[in-house]
C-alpha positions in Angstrom: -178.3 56.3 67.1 -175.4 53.9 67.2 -172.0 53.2 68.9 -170.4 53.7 65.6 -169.6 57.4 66.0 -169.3 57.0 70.1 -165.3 57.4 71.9 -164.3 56.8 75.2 -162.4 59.3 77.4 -161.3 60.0 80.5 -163.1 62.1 82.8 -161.9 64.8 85.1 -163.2 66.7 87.7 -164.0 69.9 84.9 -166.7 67.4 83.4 -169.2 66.5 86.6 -171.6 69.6 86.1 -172.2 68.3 82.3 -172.4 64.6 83.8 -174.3 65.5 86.1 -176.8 67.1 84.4 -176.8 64.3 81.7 -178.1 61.7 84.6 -180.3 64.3 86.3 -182.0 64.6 82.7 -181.7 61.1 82.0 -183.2 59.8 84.9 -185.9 62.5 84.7 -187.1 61.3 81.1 -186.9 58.1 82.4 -189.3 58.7 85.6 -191.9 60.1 82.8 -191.5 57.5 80.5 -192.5 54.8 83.4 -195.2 57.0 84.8 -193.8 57.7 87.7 -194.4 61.1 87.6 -196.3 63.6 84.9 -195.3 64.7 81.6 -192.7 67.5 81.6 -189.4 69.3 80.5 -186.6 69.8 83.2 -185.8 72.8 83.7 -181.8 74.3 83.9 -182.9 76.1 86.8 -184.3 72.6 88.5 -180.7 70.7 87.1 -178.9 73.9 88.4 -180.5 73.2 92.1 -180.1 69.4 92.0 -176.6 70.3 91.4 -176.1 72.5 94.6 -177.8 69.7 96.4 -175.5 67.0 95.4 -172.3 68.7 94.1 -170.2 67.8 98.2 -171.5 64.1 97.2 -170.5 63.9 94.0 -167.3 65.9 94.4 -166.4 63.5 96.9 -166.5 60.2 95.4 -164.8 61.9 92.2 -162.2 62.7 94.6 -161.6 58.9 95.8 -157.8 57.4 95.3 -159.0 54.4 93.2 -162.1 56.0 91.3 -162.6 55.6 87.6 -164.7 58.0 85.7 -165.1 57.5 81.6 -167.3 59.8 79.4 -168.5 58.6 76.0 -168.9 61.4 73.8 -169.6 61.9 69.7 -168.8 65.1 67.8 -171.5 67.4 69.5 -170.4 66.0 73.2 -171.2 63.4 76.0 -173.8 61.4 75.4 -172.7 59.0 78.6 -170.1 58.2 81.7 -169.6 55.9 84.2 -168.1 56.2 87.5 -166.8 53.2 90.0 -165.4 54.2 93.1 -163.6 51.8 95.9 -164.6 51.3 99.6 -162.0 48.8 101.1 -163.0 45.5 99.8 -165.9 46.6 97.4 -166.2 48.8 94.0 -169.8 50.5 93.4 -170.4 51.7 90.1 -172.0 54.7 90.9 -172.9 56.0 87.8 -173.9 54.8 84.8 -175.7 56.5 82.2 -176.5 57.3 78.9 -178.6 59.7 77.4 -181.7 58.3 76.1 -181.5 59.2 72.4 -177.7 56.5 72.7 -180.0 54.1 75.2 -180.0 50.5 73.6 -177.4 51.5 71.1 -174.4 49.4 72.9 -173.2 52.4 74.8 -174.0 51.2 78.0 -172.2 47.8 77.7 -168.9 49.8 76.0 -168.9 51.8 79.5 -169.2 48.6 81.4 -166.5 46.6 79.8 -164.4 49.5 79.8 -165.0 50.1 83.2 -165.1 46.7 84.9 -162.6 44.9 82.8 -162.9 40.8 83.6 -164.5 39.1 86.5 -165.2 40.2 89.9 -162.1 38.6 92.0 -162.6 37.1 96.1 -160.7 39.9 97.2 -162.7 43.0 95.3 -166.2 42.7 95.2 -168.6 44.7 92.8 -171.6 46.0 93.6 -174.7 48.6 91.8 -177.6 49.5 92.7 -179.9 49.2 89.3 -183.3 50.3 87.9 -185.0 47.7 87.3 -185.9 47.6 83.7 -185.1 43.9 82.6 -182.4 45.1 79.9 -180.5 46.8 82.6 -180.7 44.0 84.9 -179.4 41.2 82.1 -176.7 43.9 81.3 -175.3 43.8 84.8 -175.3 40.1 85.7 -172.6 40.1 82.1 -170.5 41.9 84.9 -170.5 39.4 87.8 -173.1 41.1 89.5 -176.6 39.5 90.5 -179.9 40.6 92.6 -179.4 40.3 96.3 -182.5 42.5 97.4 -184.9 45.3 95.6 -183.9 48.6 96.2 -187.4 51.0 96.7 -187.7 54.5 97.0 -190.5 55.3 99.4 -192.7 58.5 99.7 -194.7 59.7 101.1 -196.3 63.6 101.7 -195.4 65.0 104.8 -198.4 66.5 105.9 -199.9 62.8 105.5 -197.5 61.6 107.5 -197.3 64.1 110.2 -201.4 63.3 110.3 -200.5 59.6 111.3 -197.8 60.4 113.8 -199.9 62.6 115.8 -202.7 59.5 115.9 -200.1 57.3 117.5 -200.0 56.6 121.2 -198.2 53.3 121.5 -195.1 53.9 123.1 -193.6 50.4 121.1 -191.0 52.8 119.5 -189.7 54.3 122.7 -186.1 55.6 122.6 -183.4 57.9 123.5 -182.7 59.8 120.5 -179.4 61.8 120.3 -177.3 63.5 118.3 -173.7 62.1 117.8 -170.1 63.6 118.0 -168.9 63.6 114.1 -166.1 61.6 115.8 -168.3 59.3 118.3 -170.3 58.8 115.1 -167.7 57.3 112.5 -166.5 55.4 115.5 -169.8 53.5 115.8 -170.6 53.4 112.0 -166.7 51.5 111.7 -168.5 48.8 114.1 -171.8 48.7 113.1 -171.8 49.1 109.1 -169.2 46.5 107.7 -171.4 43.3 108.6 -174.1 44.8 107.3 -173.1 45.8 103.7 -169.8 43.3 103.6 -167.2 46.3 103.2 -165.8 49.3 105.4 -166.2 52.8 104.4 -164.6 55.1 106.6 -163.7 58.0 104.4 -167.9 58.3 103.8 -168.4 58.8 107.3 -166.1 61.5 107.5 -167.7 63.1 104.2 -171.2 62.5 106.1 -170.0 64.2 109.4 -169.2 67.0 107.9 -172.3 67.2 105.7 -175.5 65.7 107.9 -176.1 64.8 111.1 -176.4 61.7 113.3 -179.2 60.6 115.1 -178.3 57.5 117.2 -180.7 55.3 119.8 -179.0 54.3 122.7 -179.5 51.7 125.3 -179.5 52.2 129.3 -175.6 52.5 129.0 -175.2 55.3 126.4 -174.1 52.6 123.8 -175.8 53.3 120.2 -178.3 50.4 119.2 -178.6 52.1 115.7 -177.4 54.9 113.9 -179.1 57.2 111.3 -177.5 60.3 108.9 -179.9 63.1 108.0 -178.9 66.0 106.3 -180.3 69.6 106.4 -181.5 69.3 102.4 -183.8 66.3 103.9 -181.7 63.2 102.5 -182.6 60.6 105.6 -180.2 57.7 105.6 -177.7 55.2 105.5 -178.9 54.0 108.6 -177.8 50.3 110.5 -179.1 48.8 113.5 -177.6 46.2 115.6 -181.3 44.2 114.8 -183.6 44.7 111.8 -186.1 46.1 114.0 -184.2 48.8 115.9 -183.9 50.7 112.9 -187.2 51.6 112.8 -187.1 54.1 116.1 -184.1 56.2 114.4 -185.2 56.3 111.2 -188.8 57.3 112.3 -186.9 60.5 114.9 -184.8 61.2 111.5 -188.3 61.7 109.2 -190.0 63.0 112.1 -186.6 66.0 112.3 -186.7 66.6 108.7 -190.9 67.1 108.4 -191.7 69.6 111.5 -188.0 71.6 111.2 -187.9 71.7 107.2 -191.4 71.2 105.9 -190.8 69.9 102.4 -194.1 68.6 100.6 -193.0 64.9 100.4 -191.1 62.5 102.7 -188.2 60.0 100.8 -186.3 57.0 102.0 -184.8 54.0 100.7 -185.4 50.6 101.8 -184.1 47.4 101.0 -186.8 44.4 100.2 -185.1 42.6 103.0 -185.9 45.2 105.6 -189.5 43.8 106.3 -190.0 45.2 109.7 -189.0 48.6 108.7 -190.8 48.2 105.2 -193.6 46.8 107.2 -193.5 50.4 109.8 -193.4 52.9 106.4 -196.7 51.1 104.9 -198.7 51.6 107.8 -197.6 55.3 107.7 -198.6 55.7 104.5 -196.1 55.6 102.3 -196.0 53.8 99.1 -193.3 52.3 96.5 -192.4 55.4 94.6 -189.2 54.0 92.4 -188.4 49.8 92.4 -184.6 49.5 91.7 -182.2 46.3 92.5 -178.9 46.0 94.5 -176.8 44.3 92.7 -173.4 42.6 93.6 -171.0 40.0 93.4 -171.7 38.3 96.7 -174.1 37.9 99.1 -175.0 41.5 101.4 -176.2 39.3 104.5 -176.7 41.7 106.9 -179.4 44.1 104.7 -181.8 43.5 106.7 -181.0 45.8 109.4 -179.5 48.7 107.0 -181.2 51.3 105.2 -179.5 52.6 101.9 -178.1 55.9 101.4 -180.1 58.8 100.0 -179.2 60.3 97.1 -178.4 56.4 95.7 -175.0 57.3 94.6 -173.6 55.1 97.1 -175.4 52.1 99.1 
């Protein structure tokens, strides 16, 4: 297939089921293709759930003032879209994708270029988080975009997991756990979060209140030392500590919350290459690399090393 027959259109808020399923199918051929899991067809029925799953998070960032959202379609449909959405200083392309039949056909970079017209500017940063196949990479960095820390999905299976907890005794970890306020806890994320990831995003917070919970470690004062989102689906994170290391306690109470109350078969987090301590932690739990990606922007993310990205990676 070529670009030849390929037009770009706006997208509205009618065309996210269809998007959605193009990059829940996409990414699912892609996962087989690298071996990452077996050979199979996805079902509508297991698009149809992802969907339910992820529809308040995608709905949401559609729903941003300064969002951008382009479909490339031929005669028979879409066969692609993009989506970059704005938190303060700093636009994430959240979306990118193109079906794999139109994949090395120039579709990709027609999105892009479309999308992300000229350079990143001082004032508005850009930022992706990428697979990390090297002709996805090299097409980003064309963008003003280039590798600040690996991205990795970590799993895990959750009676595994529960297995090593129960074999713990240290009491290195120790910590008042507790559940936030929606209110307290976009408070704290507004003074936490932006020196860790460069950019404030207030209006996610709010989304996240009303859609997970916050798990926070405190200090002898009451005042949080890190903060952690879970939701009742099982998504564990963003998560930021004032240190790399005090991450670790919230994000263990978060996957310990999600495997005894909702039992799913496998445990999943994200986790920046630059978070050793916490990276360091998961290994010795047992849990392995299960998909390498790259975050990708157009300056320096300092303060990744005590923040743990979001899950689903629509959004760092």
């Amino acid at each position: 297939m070529t670009a030849e027959d390929v037009s770009l259109r706006e997208g509205s808020p009618s065309d996210l089921r269809t998007t959605f399923g193009i990059s829940d199918r996409t990414m699912h051929s892609l996962a087989v293709d690298q071996g990452f899991i077996p050979a199979s067809e996805r079902t509508e029925a297991a698009v149809a759930d992802a969907w339910g799953r992820h529809r308040g998070l995608i709905e949401f960032l559609d729903a941003q003032p300064a969002r951008r959202y382009l479909i490339a379609e031929n005669s028979s449909g879409p066969v692609g879209f993009a989506r970059v959405v704005q938190f303060g200083e700093m636009e994430q392309l959240t979306d990118l994708m193109v079906t794999p039949d139109y994949q090395g056909s120039g579709v990709g970079r027609m999105l892009l270029q479309a999308i992300w017209p000229g350079d990143p500017s001082p004032s508005l940063g850009r930022l992706v988080v990428a697979t990390g196949a090297p002709r996805d990479l090299s097409l980003y960095t064309d963008f003003g975009v280039m590798p600040v820390a690996g991205h990795w999905h970590m799993r895990q299976d959750t009676s595994t997991y529960l297995e090593h907890r129960s074999h713990e005794t240290d009491a290195t970890e120790a910590g008042t756990v507790v559940v936030l306020t929606v209110e307290r806890a976009v408070a704290e994320w507004k003074g936490l979060e932006p020196e860790a990831i460069g950019h404030e995003r207030p209006a996610l917070h709010e989304f996240f209140g009303r859609d997970r919970a916050c798990l926070a470690t405190v200090d002898a004062d009451g005042s949080p030392k890190a903060l952690c989102w879970v939701s009742t689906d099982g998504d564990i994170g963003p998560a930021v500590g004032q240190k790399p290391a005090e991450v670790i306690p919230v994000v263990l109470a978060a996957l310990d919350r999600v495997a005894k109350t909702q039992e799913p078969r496998q445990l999943g987090i994200y986790a920046s290459t630059t978070q050793w301590h916490l990276l360091h932690r998961l290994r010795q739990l047992g849990f392995r690399v299960f998909w390498p990606s790259w975050i990708m922007c157009s300056i320096p993310l300092p303060g990744l090393d005590r923040y743990v990205p979001t899950r689903p990676p629509f959004v760092l």
